[in-house]
N, C-alpha and C positions, 0 to 999 in steps of 0.2 A: 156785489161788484167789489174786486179788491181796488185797494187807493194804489196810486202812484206810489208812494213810498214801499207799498209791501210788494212789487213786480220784478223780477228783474227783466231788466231789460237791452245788455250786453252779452254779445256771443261769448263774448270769455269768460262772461260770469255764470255761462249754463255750463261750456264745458268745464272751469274748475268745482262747481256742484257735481258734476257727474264724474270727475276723475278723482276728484279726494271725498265724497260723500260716501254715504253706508247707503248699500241698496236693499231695497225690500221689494220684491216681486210679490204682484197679484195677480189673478187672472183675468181683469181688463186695464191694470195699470203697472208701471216700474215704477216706483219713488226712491228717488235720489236723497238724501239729507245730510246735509255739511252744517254740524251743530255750531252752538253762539260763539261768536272771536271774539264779537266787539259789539258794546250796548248800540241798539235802533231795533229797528223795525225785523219782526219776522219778513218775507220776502222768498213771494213764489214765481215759478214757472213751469210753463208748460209745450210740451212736444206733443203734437199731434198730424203724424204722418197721412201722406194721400192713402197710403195702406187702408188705413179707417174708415175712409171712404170719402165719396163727393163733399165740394163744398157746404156746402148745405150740415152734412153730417161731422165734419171736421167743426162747422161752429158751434154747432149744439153740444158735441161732446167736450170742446172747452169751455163753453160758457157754465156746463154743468160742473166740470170742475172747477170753475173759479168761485161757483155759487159754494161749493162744500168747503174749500178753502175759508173763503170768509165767515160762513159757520165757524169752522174750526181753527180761524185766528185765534182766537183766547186760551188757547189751548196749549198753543205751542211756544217753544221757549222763546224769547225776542232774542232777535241777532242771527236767529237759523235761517238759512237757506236753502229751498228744497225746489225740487225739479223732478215733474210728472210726466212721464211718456205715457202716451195710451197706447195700448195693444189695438189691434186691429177688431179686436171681440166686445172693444169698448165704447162700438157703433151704433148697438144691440142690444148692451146692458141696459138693463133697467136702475133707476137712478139710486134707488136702496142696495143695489150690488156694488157700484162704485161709490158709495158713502162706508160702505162695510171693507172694501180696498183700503181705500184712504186712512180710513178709522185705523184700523189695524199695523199699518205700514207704521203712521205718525206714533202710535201708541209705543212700537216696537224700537223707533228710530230714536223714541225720548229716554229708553231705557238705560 
């Protein structure tokens, strides 16, 4: 589970992630990433549309990405801001498909 600190949790703060950040397309997720400005907390979000499906399936596919985030806090540079859309195919995915998204997008974003 991420901490409060590491969430965003203002509209304006996903859409300036997603309008000044670098995109990385996967095939069950989009990751936005607006590298460090200012020392604190790396600091995620997440979009996951009714597209993805029923309630039920829209929670599991963000709890499963808040679970690889938090894996993958230590990783990322502090100060970043990133924002995760799931694709509609990321209903379905199985949970080593969207850990190999992730990996990859973050890996690419820090370059």
């Amino acid at each position: 589970m991420l901490a409060r600190p590491n969430r965003l949790t203002r509209g304006a703060e996903y859409k300036a992630v997603v309008r000044r950040g670098r995109r990385c397309a996967g095939a069950h997720t989009v990751t936005y990433l607006k590298p460090a400005v200012a020392d604190g907390p790396a600091r995620f979000g997440f979009i996951v549309s009714r597209q993805v499906g029923g309630a039920v399936v829209r929670n599991t596919v963000r709890r499963r990405l808040k679970a690889l985030c938090a894996e993958a806090l230590p990783t990322v540079a502090a100060g970043s801001e990133i924002v995760i859309r799931a694709l509609p195919s990321a209903g379905t995915a199985p949970f080593g498909e969207l850990r190999a998204d992730l990996e990859r997008c973050l890996a690419r974003g820090a370059a």
